[in-house]
N, CA, C and O atoms as a MOPAC input file, in Angstrom:
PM7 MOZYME 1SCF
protein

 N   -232.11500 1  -125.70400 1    79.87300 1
 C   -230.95900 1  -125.84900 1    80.73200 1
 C   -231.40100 1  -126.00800 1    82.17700 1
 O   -232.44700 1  -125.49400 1    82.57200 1
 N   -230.47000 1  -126.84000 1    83.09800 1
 C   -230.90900 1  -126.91700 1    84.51400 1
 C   -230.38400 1  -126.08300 1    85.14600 1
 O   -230.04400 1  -125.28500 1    84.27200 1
 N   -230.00000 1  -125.60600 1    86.26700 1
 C   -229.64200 1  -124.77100 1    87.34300 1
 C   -228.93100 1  -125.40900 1    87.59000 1
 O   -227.85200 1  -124.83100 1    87.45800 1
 N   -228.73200 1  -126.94800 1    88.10300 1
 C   -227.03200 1  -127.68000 1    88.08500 1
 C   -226.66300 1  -127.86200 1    87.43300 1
 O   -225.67500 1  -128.56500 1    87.64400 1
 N   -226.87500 1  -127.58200 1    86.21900 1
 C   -225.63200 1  -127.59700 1    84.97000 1
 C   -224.52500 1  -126.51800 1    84.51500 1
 O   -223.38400 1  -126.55600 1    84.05400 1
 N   -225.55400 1  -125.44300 1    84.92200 1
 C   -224.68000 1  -123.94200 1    84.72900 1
 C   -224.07700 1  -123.24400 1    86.05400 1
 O   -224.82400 1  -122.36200 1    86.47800 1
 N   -223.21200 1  -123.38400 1    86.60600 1
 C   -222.16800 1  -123.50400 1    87.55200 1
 C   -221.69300 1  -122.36800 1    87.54400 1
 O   -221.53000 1  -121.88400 1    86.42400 1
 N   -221.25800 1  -121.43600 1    88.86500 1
 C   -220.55000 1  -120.21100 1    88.50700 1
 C   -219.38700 1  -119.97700 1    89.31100 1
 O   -219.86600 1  -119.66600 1    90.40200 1
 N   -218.28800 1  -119.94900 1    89.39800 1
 C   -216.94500 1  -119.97900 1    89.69000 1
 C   -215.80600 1  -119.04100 1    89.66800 1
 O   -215.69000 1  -118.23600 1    88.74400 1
 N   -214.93100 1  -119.10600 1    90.67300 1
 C   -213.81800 1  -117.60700 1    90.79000 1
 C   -213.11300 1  -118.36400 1    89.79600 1
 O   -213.46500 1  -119.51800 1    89.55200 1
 N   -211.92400 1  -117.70000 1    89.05800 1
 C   -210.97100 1  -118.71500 1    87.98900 1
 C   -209.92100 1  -118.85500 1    89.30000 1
 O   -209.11200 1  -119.76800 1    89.13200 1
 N   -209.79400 1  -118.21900 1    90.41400 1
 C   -208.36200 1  -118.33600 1    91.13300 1
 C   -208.70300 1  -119.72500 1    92.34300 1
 O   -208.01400 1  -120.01900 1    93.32000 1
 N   -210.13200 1  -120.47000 1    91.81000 1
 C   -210.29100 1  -121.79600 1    92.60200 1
 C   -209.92600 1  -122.94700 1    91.81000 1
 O   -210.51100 1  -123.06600 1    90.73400 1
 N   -209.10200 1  -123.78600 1    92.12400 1
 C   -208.61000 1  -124.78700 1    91.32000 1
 C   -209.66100 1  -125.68900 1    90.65400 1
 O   -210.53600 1  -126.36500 1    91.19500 1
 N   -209.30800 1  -125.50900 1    89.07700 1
 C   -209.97000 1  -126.81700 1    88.44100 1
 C   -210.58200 1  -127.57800 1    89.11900 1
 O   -210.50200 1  -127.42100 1    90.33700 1
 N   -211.54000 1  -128.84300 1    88.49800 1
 C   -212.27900 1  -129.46800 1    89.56100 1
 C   -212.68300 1  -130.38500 1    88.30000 1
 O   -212.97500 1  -129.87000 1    87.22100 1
 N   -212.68100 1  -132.00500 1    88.54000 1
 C   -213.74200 1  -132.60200 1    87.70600 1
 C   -214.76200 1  -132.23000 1    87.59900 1
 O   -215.17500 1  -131.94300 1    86.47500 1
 N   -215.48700 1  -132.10200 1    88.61200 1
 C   -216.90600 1  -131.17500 1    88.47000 1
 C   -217.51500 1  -130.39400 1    87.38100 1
 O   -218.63300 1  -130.53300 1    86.88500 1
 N   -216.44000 1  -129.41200 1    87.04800 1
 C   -216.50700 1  -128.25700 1    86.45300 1
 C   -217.34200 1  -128.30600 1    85.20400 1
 O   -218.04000 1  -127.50700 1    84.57900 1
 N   -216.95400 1  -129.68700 1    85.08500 1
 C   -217.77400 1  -129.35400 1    83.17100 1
 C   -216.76300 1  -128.49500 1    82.44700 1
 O   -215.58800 1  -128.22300 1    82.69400 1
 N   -217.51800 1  -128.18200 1    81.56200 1
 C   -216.26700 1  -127.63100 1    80.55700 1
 C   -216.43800 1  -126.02000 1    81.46400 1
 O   -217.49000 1  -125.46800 1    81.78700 1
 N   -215.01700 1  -125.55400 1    81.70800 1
 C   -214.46900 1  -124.23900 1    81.96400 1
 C   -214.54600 1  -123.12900 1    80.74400 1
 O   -213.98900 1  -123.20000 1    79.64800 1
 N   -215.44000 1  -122.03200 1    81.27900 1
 C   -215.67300 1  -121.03500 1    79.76600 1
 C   -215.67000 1  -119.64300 1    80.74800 1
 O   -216.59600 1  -119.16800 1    81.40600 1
 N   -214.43400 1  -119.23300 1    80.60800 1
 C   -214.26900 1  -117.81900 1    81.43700 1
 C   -215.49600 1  -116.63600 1    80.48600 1
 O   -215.88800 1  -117.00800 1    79.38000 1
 N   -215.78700 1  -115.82300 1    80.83000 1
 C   -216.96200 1  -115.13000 1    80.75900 1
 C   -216.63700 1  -113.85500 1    81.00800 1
 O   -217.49600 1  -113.02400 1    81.30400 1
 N   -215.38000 1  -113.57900 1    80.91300 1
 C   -214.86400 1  -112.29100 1    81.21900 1
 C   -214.04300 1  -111.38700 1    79.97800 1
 O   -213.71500 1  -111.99900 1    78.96100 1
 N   -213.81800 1  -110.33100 1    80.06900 1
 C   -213.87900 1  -109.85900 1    79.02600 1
 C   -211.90400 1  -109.73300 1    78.73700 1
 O   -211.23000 1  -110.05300 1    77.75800 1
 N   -211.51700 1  -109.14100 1    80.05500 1
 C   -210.24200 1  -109.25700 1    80.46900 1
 C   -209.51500 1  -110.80400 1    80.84800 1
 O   -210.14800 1  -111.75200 1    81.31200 1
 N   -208.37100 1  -110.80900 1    80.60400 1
 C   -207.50200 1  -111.80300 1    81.25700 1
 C   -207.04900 1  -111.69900 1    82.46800 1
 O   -206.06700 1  -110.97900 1    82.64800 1
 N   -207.88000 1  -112.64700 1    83.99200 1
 C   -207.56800 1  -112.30700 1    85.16600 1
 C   -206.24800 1  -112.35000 1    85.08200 1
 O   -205.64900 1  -112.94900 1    84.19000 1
 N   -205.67700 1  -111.67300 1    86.07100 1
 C   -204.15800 1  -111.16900 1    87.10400 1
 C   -203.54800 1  -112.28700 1    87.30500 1
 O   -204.50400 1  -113.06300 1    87.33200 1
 N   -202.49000 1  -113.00200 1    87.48700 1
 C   -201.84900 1  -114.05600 1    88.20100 1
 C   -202.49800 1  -115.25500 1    88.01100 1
 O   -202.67400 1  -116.07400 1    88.91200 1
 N   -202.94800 1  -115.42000 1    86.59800 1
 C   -203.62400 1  -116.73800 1    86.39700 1
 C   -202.77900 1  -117.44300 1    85.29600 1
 O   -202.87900 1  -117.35100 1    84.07300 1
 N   -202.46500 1  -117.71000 1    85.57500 1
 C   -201.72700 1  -118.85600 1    83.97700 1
 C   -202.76700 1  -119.82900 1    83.34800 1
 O   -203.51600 1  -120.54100 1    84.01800 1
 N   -202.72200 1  -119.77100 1    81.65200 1
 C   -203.33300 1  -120.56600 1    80.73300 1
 C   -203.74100 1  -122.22000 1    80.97800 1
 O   -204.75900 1  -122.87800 1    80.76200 1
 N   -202.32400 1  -122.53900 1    81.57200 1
 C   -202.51700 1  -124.06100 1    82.43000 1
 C   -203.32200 1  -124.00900 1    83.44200 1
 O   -204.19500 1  -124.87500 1    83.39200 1
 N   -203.37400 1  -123.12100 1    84.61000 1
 C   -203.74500 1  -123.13000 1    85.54200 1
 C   -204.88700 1  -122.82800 1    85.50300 1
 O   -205.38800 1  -122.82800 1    86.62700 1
 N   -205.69900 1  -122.50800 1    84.55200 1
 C   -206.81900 1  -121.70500 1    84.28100 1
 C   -207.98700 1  -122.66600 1    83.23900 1
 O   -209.04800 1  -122.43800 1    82.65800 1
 N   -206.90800 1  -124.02400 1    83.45400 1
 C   -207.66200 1  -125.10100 1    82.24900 1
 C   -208.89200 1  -125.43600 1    81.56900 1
 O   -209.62500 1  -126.41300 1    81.41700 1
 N   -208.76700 1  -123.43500 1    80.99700 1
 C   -210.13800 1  -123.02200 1    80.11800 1
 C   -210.34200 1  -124.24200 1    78.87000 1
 O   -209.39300 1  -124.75500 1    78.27700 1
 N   -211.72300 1  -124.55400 1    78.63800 1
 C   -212.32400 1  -125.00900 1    77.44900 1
 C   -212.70600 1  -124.23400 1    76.48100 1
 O   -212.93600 1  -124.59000 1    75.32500 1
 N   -212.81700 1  -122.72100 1    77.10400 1
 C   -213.25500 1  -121.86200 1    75.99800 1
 C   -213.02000 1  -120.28100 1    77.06500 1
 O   -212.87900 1  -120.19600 1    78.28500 1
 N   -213.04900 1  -119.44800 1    76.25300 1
 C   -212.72700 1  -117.85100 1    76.38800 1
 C   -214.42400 1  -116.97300 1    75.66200 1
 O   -214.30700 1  -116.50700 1    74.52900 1
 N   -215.51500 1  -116.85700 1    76.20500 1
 C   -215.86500 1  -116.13300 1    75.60600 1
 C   -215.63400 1  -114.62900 1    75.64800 1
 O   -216.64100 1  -113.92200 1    75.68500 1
 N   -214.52100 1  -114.08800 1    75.64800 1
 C   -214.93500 1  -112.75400 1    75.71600 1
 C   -216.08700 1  -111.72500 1    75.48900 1
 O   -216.34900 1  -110.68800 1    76.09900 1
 N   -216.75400 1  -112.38600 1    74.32300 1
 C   -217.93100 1  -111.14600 1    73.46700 1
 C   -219.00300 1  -111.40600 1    74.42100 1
 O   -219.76400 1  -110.44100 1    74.50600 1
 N   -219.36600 1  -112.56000 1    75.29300 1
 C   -220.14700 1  -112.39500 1    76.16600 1
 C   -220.06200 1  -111.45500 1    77.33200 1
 O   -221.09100 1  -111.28700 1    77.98700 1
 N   -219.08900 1  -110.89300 1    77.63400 1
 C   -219.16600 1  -110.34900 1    78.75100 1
 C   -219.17800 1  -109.23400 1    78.77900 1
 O   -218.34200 1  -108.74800 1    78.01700 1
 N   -219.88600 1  -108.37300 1    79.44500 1
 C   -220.28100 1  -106.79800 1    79.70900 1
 C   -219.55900 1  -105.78800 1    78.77100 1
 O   -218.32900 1  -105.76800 1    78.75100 1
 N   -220.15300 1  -105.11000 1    78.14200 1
 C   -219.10900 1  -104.01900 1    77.65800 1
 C   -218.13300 1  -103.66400 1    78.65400 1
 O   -218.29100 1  -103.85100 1    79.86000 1
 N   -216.89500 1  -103.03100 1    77.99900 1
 C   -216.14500 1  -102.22600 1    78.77600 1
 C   -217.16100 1  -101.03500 1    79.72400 1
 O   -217.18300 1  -101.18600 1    80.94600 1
 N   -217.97000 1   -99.88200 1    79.09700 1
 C   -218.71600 1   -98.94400 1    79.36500 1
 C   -219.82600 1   -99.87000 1    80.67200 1
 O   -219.89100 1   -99.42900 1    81.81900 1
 N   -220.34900 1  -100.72300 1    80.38800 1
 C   -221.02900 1  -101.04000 1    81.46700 1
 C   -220.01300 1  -101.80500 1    83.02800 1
 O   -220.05900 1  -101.48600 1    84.21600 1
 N   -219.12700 1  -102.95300 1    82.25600 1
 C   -218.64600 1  -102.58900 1    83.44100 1
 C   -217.74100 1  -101.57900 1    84.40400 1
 O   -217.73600 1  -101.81800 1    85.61100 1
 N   -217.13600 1  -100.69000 1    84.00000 1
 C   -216.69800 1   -99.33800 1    84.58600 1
 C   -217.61300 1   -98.63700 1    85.27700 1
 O   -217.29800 1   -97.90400 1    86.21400 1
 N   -219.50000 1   -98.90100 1    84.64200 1
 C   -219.95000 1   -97.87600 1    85.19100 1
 C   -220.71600 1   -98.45700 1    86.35500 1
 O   -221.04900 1   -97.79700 1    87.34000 1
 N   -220.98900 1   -99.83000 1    86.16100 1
 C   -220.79100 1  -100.76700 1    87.62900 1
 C   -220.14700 1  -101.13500 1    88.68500 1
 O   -220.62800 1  -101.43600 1    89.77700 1
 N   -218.66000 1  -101.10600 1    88.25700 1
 C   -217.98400 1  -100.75000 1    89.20500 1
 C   -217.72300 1  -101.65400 1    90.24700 1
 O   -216.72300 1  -101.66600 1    90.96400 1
 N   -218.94100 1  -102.60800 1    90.29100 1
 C   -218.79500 1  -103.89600 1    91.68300 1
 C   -219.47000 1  -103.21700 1    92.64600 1
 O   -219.07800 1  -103.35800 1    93.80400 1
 N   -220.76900 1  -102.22700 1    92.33500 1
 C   -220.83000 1  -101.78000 1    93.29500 1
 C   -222.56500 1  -102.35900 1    93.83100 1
 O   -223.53200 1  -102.08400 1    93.12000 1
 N   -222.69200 1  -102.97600 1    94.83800 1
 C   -223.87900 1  -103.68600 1    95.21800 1
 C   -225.03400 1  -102.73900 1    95.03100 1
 O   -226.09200 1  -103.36200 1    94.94200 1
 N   -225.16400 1  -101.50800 1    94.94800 1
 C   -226.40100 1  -100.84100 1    95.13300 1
 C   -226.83600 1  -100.40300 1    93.16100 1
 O   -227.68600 1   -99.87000 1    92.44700 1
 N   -225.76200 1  -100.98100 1    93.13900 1
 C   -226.19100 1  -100.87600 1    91.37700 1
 C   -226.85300 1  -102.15500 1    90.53400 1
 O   -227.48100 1  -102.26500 1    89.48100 1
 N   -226.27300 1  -103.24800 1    91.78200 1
 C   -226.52600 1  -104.37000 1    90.74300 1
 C   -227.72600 1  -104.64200 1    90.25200 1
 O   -227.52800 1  -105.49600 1    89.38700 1
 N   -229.11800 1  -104.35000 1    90.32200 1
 C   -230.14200 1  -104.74800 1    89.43900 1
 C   -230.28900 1  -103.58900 1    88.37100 1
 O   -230.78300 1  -103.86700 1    87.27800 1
 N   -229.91500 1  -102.41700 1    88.62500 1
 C   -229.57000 1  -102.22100 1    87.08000 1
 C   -228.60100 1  -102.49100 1    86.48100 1
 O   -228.55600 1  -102.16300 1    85.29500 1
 N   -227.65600 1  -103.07600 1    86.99300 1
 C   -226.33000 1  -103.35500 1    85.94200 1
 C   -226.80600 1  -105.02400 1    85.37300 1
 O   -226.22000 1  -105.47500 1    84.38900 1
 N   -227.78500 1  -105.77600 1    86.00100 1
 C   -228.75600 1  -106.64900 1    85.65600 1
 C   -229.59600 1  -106.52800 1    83.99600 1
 O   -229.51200 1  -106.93700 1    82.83800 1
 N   -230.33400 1  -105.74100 1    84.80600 1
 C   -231.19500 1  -104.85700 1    83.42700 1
 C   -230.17000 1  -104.45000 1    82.07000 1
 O   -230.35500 1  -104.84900 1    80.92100 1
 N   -229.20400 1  -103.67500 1    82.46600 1
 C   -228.62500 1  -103.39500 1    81.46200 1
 C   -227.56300 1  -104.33200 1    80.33700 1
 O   -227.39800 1  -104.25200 1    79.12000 1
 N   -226.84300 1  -105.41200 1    81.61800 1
 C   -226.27200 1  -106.06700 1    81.18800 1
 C   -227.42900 1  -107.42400 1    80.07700 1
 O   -227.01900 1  -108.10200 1    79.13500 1
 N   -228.73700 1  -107.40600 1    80.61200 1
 C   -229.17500 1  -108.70800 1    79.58200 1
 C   -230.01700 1  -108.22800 1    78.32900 1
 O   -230.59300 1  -108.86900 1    77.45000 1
 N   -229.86500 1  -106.69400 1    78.59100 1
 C   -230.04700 1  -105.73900 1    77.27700 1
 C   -229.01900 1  -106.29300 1    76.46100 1
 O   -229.17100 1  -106.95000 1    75.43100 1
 N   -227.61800 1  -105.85800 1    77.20000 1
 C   -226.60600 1  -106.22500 1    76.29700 1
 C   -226.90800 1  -107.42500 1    75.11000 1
 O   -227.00700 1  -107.30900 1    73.88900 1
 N   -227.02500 1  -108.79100 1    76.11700 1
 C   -227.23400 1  -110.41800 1    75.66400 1
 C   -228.21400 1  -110.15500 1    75.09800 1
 O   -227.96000 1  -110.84200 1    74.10900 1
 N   -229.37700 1  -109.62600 1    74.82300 1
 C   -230.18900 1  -109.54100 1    73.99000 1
 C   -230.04100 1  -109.08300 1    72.48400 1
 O   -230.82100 1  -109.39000 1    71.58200 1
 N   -229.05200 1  -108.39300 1    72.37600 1
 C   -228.47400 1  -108.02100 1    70.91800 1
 C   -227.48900 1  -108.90600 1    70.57500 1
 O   -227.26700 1  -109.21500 1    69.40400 1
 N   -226.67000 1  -109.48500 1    71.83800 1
 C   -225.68800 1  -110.45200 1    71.57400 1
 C   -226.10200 1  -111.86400 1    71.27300 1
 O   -225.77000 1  -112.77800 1    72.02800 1
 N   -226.92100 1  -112.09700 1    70.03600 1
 C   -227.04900 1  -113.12300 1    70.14600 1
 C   -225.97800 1  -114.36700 1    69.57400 1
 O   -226.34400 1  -115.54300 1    69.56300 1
 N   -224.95400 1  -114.04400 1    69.22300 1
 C   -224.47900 1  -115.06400 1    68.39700 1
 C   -223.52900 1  -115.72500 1    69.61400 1
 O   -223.25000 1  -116.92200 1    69.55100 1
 N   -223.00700 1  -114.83500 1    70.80600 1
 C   -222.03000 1  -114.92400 1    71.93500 1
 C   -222.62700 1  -115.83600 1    72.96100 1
 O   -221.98000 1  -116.58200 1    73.69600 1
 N   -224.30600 1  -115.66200 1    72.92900 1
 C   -225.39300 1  -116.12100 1    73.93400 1
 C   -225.21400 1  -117.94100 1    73.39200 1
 O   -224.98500 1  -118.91100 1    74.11500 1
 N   -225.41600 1  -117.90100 1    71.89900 1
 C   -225.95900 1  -118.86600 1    71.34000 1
 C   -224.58400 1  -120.09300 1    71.35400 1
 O   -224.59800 1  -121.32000 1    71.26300 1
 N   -223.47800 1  -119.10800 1    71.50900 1
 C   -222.57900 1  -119.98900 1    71.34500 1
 C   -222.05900 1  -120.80800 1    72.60900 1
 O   -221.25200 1  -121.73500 1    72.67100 1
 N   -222.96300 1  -120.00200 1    73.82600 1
 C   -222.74000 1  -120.67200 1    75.30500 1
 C   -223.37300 1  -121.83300 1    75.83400 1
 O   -223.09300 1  -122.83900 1    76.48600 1
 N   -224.75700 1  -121.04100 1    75.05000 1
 C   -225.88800 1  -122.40800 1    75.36900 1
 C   -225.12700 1  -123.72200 1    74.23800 1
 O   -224.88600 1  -124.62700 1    75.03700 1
 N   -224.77700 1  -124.09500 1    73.17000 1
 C   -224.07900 1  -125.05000 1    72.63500 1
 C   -223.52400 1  -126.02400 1    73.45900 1
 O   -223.78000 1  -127.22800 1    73.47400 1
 N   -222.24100 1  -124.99000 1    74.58200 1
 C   -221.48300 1  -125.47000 1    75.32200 1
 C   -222.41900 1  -126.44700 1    76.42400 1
 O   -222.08600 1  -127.55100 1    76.85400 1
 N   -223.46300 1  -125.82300 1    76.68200 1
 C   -224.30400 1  -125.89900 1    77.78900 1
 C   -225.17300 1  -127.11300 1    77.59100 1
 O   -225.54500 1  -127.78100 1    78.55600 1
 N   -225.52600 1  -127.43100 1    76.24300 1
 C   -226.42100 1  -128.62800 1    75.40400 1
 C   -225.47300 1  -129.75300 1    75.76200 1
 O   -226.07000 1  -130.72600 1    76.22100 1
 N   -224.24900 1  -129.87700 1    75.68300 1
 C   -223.21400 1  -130.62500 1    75.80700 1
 C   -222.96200 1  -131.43300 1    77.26900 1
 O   -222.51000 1  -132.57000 1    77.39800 1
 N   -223.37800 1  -130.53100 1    78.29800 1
 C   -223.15000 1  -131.12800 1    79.96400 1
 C   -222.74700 1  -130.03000 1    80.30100 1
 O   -222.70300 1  -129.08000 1    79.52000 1
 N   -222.30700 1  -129.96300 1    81.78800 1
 C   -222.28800 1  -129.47800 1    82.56300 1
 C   -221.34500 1  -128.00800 1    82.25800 1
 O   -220.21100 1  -128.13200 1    81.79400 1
 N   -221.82000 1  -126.86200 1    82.51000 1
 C   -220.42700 1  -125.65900 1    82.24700 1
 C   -219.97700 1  -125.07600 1    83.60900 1
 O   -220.79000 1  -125.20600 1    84.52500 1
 N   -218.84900 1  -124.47600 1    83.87300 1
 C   -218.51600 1  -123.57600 1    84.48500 1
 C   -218.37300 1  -122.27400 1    84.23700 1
 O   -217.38700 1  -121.99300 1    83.55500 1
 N   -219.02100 1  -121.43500 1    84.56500 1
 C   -218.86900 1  -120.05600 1    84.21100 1
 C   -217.55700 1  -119.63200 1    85.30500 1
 O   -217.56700 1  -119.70600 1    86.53400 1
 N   -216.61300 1  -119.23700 1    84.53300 1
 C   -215.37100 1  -118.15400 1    85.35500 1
 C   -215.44500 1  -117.15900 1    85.30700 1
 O   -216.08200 1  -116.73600 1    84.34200 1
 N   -214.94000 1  -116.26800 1    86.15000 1
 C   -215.04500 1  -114.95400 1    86.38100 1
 C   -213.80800 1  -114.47900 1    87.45700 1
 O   -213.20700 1  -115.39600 1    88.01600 1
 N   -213.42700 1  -113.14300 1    87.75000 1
 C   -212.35900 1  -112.87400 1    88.22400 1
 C   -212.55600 1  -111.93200 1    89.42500 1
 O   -211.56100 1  -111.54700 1    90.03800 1
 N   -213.83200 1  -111.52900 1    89.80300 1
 C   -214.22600 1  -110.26800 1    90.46900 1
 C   -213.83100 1  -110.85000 1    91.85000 1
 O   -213.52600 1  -112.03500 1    91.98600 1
 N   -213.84900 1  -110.03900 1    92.77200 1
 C   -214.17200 1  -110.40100 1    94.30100 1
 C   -214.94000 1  -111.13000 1    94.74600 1
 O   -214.89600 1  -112.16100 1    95.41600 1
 N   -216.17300 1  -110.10500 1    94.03500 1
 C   -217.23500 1  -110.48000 1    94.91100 1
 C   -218.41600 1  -111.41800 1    94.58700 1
 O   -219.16100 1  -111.05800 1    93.67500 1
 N   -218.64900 1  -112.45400 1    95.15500 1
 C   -219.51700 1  -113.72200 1    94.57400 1
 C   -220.27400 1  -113.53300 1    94.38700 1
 O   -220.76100 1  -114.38800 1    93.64800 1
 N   -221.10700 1  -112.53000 1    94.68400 1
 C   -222.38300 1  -112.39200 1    94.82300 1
 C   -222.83200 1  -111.17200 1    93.67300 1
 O   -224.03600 1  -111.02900 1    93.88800 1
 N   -222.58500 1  -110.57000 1    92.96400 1
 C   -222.61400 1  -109.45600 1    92.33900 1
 C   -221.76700 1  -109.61200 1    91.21200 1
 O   -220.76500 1  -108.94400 1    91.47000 1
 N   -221.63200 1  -110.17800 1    90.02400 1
 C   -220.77300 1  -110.27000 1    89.43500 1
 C   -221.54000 1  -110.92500 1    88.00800 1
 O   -222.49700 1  -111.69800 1    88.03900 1
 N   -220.77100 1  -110.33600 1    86.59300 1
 C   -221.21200 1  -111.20800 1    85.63000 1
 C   -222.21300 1  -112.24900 1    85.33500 1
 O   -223.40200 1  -112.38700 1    85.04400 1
 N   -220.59600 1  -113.23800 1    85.66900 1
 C   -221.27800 1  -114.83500 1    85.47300 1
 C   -222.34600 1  -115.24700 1    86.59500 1
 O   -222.74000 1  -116.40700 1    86.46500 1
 N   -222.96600 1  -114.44700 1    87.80700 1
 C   -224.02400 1  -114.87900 1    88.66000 1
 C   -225.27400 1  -113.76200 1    87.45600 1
 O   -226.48400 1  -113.99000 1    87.43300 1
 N   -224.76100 1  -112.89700 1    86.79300 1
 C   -226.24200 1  -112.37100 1    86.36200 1
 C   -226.11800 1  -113.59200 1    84.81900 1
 O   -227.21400 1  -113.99500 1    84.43000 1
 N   -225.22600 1  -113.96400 1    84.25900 1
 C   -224.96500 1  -114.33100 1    83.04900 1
 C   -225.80900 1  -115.49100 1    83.57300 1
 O   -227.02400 1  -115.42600 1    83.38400 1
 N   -225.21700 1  -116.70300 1    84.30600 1
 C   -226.40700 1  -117.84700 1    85.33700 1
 C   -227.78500 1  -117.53100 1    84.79300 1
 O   -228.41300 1  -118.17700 1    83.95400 1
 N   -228.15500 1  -116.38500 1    85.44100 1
 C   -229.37400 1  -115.75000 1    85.58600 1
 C   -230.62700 1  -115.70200 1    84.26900 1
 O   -231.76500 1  -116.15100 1    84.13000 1
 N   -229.55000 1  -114.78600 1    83.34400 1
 C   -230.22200 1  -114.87700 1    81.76200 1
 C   -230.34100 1  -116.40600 1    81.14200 1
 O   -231.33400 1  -116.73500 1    80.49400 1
 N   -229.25800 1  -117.29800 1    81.39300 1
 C   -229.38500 1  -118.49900 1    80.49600 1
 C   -230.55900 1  -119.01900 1    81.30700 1
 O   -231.44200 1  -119.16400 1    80.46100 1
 N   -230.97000 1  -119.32000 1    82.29700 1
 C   -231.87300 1  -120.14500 1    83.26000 1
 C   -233.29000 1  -119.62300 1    83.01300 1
 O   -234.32100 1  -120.29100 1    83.08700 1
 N   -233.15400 1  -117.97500 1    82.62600 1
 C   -234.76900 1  -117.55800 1    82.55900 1
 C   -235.59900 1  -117.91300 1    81.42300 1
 O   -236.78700 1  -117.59200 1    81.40300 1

């Protein structure tokens, strides 16, 4: 996979040709997003953080390289959720969605991270 192919994105920024196929990466259904508006290609839920890890992350910056560590522990047992992204990913270009605040600390920037290494 390239590094411009796997794309990482708020869901509350509008669609985009760009995007490649849209695959939210979150485990929850963001707030004030509608199904149209949100013109997912795919939902992985099982990819994304346990409940238990993210609660105990929290969004909080001084955690994030272990919530790193822990989270690609996770993907490491998850393989069938992993396998079913890279598919998407063999195909062209993806967008990873996500719902957090903060751009920089979040999921789909560690999720990026694991598929690329």
């Amino acid at each position: 996979m390239k590094a411009d192919e796997i794309l990482v994105k708020r869901i509350y920024e509008p669609a985009s040709k760009t995007d490649g196929a849209r695959i939210l990466v979150d485990r929850l259904w963001p707030r004030g997003v509608s199904k149209v508006e949100a013109a997912l290609d795919a939902w992985l839920k099982d990819i994304a953080p346990s409940t238990e890890l993210r609660d105990w992350f929290h969004h909080d910056d001084a955690l994030w390289s272990e919530f790193r560590k822990r989270y690609f522990a996770e993907l490491d047992k998850n393989l069938d959720a992993v396998a079913e992204l890279r598919e998407w990913a063999k195909k062209g270009r993806v967008s990873l969605l996500y719902a957090a605040h903060d751009e920089a600390h979040n999921n789909a920037v560690a999720l990026r991270e694991y598929l690329l290494r």
